[in-house]
C-alpha positions as CSV (number, residue, x, y, z in Angstrom):
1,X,0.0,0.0,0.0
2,X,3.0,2.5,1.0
3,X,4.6,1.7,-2.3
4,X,1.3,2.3,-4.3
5,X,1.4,5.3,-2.8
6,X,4.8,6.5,-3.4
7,X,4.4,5.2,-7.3
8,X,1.2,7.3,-8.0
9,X,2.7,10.3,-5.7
10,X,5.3,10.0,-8.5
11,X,2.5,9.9,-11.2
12,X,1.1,12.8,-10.4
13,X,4.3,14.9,-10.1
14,X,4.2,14.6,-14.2
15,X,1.3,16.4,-14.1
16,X,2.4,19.7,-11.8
17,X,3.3,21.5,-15.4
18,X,-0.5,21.6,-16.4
19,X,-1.5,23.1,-12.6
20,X,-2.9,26.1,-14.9
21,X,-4.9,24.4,-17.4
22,X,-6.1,21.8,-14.5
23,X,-7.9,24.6,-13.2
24,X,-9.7,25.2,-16.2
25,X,-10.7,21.7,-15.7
26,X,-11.7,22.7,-11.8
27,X,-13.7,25.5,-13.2
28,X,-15.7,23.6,-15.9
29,X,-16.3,20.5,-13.7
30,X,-17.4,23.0,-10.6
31,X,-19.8,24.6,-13.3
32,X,-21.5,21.2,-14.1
33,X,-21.8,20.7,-11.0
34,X,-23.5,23.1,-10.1
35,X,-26.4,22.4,-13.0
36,X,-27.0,19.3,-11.5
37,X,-27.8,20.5,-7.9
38,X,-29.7,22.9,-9.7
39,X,-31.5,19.9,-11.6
40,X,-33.4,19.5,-7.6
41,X,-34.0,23.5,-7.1
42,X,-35.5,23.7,-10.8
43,X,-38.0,20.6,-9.5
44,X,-38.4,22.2,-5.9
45,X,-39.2,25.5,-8.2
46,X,-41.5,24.4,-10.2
47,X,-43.7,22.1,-8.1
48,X,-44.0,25.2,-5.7
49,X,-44.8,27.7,-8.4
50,X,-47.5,25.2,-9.7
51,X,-49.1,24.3,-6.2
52,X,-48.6,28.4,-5.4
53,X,-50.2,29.2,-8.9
54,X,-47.3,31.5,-9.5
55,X,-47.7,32.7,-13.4
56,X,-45.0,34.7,-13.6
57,X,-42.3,32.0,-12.0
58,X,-44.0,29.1,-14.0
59,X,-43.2,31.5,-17.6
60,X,-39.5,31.6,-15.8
61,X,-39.3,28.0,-16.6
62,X,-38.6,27.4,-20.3
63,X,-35.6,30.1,-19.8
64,X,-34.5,28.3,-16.8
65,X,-34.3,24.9,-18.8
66,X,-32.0,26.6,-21.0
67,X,-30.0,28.2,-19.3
68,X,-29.6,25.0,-17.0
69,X,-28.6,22.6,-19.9
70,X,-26.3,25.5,-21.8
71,X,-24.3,25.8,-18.6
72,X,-24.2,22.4,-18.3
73,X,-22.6,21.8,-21.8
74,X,-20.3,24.6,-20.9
75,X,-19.1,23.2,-18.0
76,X,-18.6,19.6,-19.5
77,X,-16.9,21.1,-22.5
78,X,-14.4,23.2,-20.8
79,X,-13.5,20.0,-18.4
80,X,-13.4,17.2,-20.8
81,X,-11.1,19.3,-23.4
82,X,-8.5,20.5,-21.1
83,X,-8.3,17.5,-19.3
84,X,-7.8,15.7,-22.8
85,X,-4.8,18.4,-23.3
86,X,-3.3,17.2,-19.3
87,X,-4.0,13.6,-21.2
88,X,-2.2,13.8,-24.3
89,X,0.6,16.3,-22.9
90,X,1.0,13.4,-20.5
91,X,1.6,10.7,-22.5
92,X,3.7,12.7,-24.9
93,X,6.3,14.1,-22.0
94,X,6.5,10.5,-20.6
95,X,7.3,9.0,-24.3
96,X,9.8,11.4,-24.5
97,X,11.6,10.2,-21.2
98,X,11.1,6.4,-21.9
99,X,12.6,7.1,-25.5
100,X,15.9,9.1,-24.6
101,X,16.4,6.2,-21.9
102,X,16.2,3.4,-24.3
103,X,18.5,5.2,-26.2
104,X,20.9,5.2,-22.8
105,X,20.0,1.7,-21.7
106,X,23.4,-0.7,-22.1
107,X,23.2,-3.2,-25.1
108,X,22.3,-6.1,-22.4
109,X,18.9,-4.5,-22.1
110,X,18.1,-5.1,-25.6
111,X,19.7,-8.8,-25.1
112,X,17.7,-10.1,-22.2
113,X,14.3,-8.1,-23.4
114,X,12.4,-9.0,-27.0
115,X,11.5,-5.8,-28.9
116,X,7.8,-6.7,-28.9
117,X,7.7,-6.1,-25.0
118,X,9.6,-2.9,-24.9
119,X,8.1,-1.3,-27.7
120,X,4.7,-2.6,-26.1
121,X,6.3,-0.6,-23.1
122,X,6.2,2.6,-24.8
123,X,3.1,2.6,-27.6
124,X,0.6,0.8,-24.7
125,X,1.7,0.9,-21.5
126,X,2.1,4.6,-21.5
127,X,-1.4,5.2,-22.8
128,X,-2.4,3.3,-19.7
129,X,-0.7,5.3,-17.1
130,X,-3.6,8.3,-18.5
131,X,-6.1,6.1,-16.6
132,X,-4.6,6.6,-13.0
133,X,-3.8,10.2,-13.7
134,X,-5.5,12.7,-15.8
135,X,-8.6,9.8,-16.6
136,X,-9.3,9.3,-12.9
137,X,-8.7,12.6,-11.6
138,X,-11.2,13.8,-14.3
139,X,-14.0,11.6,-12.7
140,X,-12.9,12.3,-8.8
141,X,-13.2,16.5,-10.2
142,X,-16.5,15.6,-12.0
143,X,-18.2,13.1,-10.3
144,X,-16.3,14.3,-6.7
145,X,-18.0,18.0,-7.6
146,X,-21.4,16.4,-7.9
147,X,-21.5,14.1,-5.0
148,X,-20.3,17.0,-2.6
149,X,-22.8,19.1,-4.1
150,X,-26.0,17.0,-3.9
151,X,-24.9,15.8,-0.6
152,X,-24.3,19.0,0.8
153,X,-28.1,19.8,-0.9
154,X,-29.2,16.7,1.2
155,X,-27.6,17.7,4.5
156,X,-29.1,21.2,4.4
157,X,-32.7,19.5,3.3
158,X,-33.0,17.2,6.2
159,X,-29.6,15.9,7.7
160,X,-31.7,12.9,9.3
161,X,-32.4,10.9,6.2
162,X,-29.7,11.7,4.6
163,X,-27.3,10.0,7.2
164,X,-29.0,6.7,6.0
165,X,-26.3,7.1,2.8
166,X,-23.5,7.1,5.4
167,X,-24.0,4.0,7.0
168,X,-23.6,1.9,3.5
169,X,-20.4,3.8,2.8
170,X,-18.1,1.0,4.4
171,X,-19.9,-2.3,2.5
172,X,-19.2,-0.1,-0.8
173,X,-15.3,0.4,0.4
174,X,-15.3,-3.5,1.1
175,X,-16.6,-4.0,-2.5
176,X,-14.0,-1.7,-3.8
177,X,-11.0,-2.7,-2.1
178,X,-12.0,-6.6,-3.2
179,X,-12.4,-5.4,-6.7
180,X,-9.0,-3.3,-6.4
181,X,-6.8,-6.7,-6.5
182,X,-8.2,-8.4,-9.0
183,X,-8.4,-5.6,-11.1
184,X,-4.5,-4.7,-10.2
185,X,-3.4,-8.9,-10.7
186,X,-5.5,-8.8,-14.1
187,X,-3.9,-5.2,-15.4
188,X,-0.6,-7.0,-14.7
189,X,-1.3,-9.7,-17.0
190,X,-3.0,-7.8,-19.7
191,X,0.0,-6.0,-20.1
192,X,2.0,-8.8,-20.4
193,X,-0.2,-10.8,-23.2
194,X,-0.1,-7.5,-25.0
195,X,3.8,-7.9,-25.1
196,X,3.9,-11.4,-26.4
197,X,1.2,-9.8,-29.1
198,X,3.4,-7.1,-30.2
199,X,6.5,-9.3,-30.1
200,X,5.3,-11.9,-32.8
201,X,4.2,-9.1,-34.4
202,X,7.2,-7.8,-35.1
203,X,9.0,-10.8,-35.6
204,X,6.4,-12.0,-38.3
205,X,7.1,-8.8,-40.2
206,X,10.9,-8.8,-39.8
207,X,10.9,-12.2,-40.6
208,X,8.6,-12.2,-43.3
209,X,10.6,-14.1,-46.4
210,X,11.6,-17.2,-43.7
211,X,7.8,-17.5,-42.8
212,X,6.4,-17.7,-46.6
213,X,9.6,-19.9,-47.8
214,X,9.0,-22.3,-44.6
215,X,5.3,-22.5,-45.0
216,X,5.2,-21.1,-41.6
217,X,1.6,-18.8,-42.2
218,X,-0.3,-21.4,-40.7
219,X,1.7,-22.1,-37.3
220,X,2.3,-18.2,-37.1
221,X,-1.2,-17.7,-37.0
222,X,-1.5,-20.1,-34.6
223,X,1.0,-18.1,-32.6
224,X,-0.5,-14.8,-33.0
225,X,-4.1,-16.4,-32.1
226,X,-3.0,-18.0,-28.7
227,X,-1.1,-15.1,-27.2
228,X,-4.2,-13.0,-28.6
229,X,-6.8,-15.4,-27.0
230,X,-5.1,-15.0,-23.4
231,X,-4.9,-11.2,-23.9
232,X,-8.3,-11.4,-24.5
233,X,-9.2,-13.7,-21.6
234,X,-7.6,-11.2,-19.7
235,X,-9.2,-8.1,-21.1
236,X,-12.4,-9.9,-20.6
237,X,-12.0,-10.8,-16.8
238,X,-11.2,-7.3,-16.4
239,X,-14.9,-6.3,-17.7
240,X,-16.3,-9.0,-15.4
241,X,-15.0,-7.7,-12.1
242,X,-15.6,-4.2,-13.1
243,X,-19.5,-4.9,-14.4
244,X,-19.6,-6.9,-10.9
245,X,-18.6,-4.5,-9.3
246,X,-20.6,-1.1,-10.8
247,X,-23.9,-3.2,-10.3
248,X,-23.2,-3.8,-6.4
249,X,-22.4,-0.4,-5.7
250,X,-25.6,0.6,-7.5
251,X,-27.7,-1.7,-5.5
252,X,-25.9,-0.6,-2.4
253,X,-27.5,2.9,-3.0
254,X,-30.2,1.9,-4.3
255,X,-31.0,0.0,-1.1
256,X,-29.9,3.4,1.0
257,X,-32.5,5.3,-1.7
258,X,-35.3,2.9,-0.7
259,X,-34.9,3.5,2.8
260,X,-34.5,6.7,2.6
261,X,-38.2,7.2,1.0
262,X,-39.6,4.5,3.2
263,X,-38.4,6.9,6.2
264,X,-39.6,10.0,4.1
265,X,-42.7,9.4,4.1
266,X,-43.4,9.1,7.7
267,X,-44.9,12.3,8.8
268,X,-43.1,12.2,12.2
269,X,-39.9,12.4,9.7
270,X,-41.2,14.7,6.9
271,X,-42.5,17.2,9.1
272,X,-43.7,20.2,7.7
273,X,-41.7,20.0,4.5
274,X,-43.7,21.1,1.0
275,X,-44.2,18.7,-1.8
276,X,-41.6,20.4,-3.7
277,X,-38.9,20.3,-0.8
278,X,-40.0,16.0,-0.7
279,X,-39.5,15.7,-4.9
280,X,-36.2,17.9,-4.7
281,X,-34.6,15.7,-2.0
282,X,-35.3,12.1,-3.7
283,X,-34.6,13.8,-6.7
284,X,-31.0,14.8,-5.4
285,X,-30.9,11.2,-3.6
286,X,-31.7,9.5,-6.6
287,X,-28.6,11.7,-9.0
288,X,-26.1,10.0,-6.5
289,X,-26.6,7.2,-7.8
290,X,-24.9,7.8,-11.3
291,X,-21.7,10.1,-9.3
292,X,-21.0,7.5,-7.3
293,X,-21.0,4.4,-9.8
294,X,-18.7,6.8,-11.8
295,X,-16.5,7.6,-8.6
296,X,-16.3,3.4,-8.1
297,X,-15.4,3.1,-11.6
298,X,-12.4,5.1,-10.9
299,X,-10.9,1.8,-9.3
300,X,-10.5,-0.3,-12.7
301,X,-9.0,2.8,-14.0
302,X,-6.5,3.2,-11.7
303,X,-5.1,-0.6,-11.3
304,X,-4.9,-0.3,-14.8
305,X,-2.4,2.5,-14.6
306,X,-1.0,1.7,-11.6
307,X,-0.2,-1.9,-13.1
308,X,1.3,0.4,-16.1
309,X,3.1,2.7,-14.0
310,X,4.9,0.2,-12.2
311,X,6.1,-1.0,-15.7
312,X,7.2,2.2,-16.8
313,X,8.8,3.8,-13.5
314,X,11.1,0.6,-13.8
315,X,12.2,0.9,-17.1
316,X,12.9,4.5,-16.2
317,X,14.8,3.8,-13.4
318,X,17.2,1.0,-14.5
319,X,20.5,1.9,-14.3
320,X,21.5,3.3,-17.8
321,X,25.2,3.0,-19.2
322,X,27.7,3.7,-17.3
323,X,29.5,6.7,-18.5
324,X,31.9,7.9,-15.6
325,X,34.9,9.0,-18.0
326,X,36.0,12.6,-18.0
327,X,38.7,12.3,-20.5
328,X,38.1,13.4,-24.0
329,X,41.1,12.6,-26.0
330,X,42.3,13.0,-29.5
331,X,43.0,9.3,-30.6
332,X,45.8,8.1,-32.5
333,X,44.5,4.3,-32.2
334,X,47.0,2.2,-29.9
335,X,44.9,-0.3,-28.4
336,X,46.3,-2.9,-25.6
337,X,44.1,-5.5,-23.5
338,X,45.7,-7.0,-20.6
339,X,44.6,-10.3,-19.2
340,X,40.7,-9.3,-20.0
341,X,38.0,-11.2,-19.2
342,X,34.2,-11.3,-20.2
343,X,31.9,-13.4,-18.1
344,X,28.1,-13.7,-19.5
345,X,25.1,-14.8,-17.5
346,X,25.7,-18.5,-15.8
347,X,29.3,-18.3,-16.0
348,X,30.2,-18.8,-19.4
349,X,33.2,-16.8,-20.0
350,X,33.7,-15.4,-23.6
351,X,36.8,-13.5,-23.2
352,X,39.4,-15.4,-20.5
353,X,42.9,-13.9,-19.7
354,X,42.8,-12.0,-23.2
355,X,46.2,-10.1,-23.5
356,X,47.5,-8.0,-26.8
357,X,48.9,-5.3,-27.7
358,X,47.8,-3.1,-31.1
359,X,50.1,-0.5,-32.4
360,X,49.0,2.4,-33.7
361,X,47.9,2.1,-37.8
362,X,48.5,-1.4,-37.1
363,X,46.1,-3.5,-39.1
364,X,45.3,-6.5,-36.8
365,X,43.1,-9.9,-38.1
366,X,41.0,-11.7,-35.7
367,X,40.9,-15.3,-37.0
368,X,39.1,-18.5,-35.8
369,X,35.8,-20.5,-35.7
370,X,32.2,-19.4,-34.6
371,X,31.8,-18.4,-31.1
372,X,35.4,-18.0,-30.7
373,X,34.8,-14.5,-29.3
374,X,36.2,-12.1,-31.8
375,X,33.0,-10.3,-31.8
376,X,32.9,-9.9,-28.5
377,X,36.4,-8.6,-27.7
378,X,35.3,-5.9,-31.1
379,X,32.2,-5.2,-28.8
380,X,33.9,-4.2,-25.5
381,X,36.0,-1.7,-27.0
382,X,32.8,0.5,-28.0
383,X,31.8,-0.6,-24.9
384,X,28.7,-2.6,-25.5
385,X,29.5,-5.3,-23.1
386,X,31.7,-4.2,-20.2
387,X,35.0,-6.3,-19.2
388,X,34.5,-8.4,-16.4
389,X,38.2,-8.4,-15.3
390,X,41.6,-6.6,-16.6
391,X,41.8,-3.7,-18.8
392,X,41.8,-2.4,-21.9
393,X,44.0,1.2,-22.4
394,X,43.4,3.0,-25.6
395,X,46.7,5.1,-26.1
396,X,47.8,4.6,-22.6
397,X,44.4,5.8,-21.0
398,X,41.8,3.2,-19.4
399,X,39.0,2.9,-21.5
400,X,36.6,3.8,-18.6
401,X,38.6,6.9,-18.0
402,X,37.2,8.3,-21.7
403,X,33.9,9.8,-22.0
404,X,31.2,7.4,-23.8
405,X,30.7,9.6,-26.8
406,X,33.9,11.0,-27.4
407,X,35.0,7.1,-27.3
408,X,32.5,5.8,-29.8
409,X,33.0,9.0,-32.0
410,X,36.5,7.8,-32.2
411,X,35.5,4.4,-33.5
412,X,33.9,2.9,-37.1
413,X,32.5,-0.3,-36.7
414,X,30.8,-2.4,-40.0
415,X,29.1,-4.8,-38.5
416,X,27.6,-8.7,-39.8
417,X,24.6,-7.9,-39.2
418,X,24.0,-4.5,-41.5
419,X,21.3,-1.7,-40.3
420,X,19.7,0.8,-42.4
421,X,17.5,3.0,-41.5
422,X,14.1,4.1,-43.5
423,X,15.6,7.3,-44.9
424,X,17.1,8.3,-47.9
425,X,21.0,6.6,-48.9
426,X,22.4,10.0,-48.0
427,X,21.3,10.4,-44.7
428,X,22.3,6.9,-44.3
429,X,25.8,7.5,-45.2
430,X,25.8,10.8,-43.2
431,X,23.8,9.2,-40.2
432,X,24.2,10.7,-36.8
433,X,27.3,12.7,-36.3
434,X,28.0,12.7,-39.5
435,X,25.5,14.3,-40.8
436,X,26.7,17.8,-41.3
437,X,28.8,16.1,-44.1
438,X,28.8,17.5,-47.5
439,X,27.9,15.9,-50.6
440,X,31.2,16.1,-52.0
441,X,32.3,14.0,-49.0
442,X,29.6,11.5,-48.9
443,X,29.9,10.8,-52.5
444,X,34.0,10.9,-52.0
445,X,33.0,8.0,-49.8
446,X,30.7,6.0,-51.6
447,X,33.1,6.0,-54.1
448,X,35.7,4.7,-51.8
449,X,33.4,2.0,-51.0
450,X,32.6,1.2,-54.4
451,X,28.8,2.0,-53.9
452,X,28.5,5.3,-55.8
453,X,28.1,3.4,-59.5
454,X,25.1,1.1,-58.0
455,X,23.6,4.4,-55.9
456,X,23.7,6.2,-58.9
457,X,21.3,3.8,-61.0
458,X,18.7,3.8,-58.1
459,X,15.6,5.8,-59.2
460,X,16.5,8.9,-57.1
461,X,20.3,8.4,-56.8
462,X,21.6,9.8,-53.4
463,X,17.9,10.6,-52.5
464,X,16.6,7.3,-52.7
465,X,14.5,6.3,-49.8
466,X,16.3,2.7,-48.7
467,X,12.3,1.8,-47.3
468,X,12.7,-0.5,-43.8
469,X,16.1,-1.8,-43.3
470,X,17.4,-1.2,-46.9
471,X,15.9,-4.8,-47.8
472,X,15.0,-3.5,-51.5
473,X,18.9,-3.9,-52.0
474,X,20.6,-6.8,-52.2
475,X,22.8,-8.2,-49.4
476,X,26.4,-7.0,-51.0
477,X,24.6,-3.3,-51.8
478,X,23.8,-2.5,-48.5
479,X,27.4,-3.5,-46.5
480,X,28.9,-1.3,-49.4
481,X,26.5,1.5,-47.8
482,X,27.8,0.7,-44.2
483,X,31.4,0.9,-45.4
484,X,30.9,4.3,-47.2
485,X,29.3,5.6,-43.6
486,X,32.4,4.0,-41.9
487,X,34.9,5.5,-44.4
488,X,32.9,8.9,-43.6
489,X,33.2,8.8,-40.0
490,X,36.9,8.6,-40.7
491,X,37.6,7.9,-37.1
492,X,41.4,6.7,-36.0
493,X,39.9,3.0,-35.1
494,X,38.0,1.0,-37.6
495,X,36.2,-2.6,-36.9
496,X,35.3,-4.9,-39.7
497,X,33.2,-7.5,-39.2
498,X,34.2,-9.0,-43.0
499,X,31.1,-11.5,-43.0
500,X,31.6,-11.8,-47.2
501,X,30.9,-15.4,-46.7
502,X,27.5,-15.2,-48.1
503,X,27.9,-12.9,-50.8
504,X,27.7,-13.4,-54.4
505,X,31.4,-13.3,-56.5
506,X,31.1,-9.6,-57.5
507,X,29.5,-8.3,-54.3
508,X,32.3,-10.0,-52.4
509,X,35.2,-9.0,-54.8
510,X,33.7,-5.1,-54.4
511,X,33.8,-5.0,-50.7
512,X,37.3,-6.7,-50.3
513,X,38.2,-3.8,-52.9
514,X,36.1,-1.2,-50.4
515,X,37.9,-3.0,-47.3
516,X,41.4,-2.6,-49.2
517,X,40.3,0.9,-49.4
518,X,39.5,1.6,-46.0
519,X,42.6,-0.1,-44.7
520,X,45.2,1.8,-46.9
521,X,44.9,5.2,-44.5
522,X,48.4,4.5,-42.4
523,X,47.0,6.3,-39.7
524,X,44.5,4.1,-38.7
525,X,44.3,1.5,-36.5
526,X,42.2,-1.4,-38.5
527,X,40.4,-4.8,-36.5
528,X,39.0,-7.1,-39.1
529,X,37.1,-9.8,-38.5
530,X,38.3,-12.3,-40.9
531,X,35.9,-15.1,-42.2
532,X,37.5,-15.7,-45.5
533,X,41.5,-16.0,-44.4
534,X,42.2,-15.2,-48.2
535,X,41.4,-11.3,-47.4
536,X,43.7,-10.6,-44.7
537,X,46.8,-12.2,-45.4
538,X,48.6,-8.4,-45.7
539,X,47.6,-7.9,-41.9
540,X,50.4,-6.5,-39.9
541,X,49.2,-9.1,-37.0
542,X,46.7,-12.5,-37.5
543,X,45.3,-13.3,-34.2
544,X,43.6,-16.8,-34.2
545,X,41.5,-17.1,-31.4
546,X,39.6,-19.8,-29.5
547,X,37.3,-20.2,-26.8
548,X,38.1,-16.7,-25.9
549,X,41.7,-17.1,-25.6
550,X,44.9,-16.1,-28.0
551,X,45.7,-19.4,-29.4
552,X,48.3,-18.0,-32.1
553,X,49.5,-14.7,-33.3
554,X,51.8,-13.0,-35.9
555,X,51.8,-12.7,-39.5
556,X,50.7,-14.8,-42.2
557,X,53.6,-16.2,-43.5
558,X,55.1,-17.1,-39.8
559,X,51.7,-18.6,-38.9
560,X,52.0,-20.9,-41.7
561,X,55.7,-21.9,-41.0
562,X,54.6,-22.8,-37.7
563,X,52.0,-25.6,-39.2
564,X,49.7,-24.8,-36.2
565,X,46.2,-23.7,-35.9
566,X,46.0,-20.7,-38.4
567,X,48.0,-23.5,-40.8
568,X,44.8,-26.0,-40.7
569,X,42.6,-23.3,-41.1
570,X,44.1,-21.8,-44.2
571,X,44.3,-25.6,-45.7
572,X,40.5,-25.8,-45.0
573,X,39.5,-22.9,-46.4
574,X,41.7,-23.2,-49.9
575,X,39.9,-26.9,-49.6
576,X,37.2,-25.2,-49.9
């Protein structure tokens, strides 16, 4: 309960920038308020001016009307728009922070969560968290106006009868509470299912061409309609314990109502009261009913975004990465890792006593089979996984001691796994920092990565949009792309994940020529990944690697004079 508290404290605080425009809301709720108090005076008005055989009140009536239900329309218009502004202000601030801390979550986030569920995160779970803030705190204003008013109309009648309504007031708080944690254990879940939804979603769409050459529609669908049918069972049980639970209250009150009238009409009780003071106050008994089914109903609201905002508030406040360096150096691209280690969940160590040393310009090959851990050794140096043991000094300094993004500015990776964004090829080559970059240099570095010709012959040239990941070109196209953005970045330390293994002949023989070309700068210090051994036989230093350890190192022809591991690899792959 103390935390609940604390978390929708929190919630709220979002909303202390829109303290003006809330009391708009204030205002316009107060105002329709009013009207429906007014609903038992205009009754009470009436019924005396027609038993008094008052003319000239009774012709006040159809201008009363009016004026009543034009207030009234006033009142709800002026509440219901700006609290839609609080709303969708709301959700729009809180996107913002959720987005810009994705963007500083470390890369093991994205490892141990699917896309589906953080995405889900941000599109539904923040449209959620408007139900236990601006959504509910519309009904408390509007409904909370009402019931005050009518039961302050009630008091001031005859406080007797109307102290009936406050001895049912704890059997509906028993029915509430009950209906609280379902409601909150349900939310919870429907969240959840709406995850797994999104998450085959997404992998469906990414994975399109595997699904239609497997055959897979059918057992996709299947997917897609289980995690949809428990989202749905959920969703469902939801409406159950809330329909429950509206009904009850209303027969709560109108049990109180009943009683109420029974004791009303008791002269002893009734008194000397007029026939129109008796309508007006059943009249105002009987309006509670519909403010407080409405002020119940809050309840379902607000598990719902308390559920969400106890999603959100955690993504929020996981620890983002770490970025403690103060340093921001001018790189010349020595490298040197001494006895580092990288340990991944359960133990399993990728990286064990890893020691080397990278001279500046140096152009270093990482050799050996899948899983050996070349990508991960690549990956701690831009800091994407963080060493477990040891240390890694770029030019002397420890790589924590550098600040993030004057590190990673410093650094060109072309990774296996290629991503291109949905813009045009320019602003994919001149992506990020780079994208004050003129078109001189961009196309000085397509060319450089032999992508200009091909660019050239798309409809639009440079201004081609590449559409979703650049999947309308072909495999070889779009590393050619990724090279001409490394190339760009011209950065002192460049990492090439080669990958060329499934490439056609021609695609292959551009990038090694692209590679070639982005290793020939003297002044950089070049990593390559090497999956074909045939393209880095000119390396300054081969580094064959296994089980995350050095198992061999020097150059090409030493390696093979030494008839070790590097020498049955390069037999293998000329076999092949």
């Amino acid at each position: 309960m103390k935390q609940d508290f604390k978390v929708y404290i929190r919630l709220l605080s979002y909303l202390k920038p829109y303290w003006g425009i809330a009391l708009f809301v204030v205002v316009g709720f107060g105002i329709n308020a009013a009207t429906e108090v007014s609903v038992a005076k205009l009754l009470k008005f009436i019924i005396d001016a027609i038993q008094g055989g008052n003319r000239g009140d009774l012709d006040w009536f159809p201008v009363l009307i009016v004026l009543l239900i034009f207030f009234r329309g006033l009142g709800l218009f002026m509440g219901g728009y700006f609290t839609a502004v609080i709303s969708r202000s709301l959700v729009f601030s809180i996107r913002q922070e959720i987005y810009a801390k994705l963007l500083k979550l470390p890369s093991q986030y994205y490892l141990d969560n699917s896309s589906g569920h953080i995405t889900a995160k941000i599109m539904y779970n923040v449209e959620q968290l408007t139900a236990a803030s601006s959504e509910s705190l519309k009904i408390l204003v509007r409904d909370g106006a009402i019931t005050l008013g009518l039961m302050g109309y009630l008091l001031y009648t005859n406080w007797r009868l109307t102290l009936c309504i406050f001895i049912f007031v704890p059997l509906i708080g028993v029915l509430v509470r009950k209906a609280s944690k379902r409601l909150r254990k349900l939310s919870l879940q429907v969240q959840n299912t709406m995850g797994d939804v999104n998450h085959i979603v997404q992998e469906t769409v990414s994975g399109n061409a595997v699904v239609k050459s497997f055959a897979g529609e059918e057992s996709e669908q299947q997917r897609f309609y289980k995690s949809s049918q428990e989202n749905l069972k959920r969703g469902l049980k939801m409406v159950v314990v809330q329909n429950l639970n509206s009904p009850l209250v209303q027969l709560v009150m109108a049990v109180a109502l009943s009683i109420i009238i029974w004791l009303a009409l008791r002269p002893q009780i009734l008194g000397d009261t007029s026939a129109g003071e008796f309508v007006a106050f059943i009249t105002a008994a009987g309006l509670l009913a519909k403010p407080v089914k409405s002020l119940t109903d809050i309840n379902e609201k607000l598990q719902r975004g308390m559920a969400a905002a106890y999603s959100v508030f955690e993504l929020l406040d996981l620890p983002q990465e770490e970025n403690t360096g103060t340093l921001q150096p001018t790189l010349h691209g020595a490298i040197k890792f001494e006895h580092v280690d990288l340990d991944y969940k359960g133990d399993v160590k990728a990286i064990q006593d890893f020691n080397l040393d990278i001279q500046a310009g140096q152009t270093v090959a990482l050799v050996g089979r899948s899983g050996a851990g070349k990508s991960s050794l690549v990956n701690m140096l831009v800091r994407f996984q963080e060493m477990s043991a040891g240390q890694i000094y770029l030019d002397q300094i420890p790589i924590q001691d550098i600040e993030l993004t004057c590190l990673r500015s410093q650094i060109a990776m072309v990774n296996q796994q290629v991503v291109l964004f949905d813009r045009t090829v320019r602003e994919n080559i001149a992506y990020g920092q780079l994208s004050n970059a003129t078109d001189e240099q961009v196309i000085a570095a397509a060319k450089a990565a032999y992508a200009h010709e091909f660019i050239m012959a798309l409809p639009q040239g440079y201004d081609t949009p590449l559409g979703a990941q650049g999947l309308s070109l072909s495999g070889g196209q779009r590393q050619r792309i990724a090279i001409a953005r490394a190339i760009l970045k011209d950065a002192p330390i460049l990492i090439l994940d080669e990958a060329t293994s499934a490439l056609d002949n021609e695609s292959e023989h551009f990038i090694q020529k692209a590679f070639d070309a982005a290793m020939q700068d003297g002044d950089r210090t070049t990593i390559v990944i090497a999956h074909r051994l045939s393209t880095i036989e000119n390396a300054d230093l081969i580094v064959v690697m296994d089980k995350g350890r050095i198992v061999e190192q020097g150059t090409h022809a030493e390696l093979l004079l030494q008839q070790g591991a590097y020498y049955q690899l390069h037999q293998r792959n000329f076999e092949e």
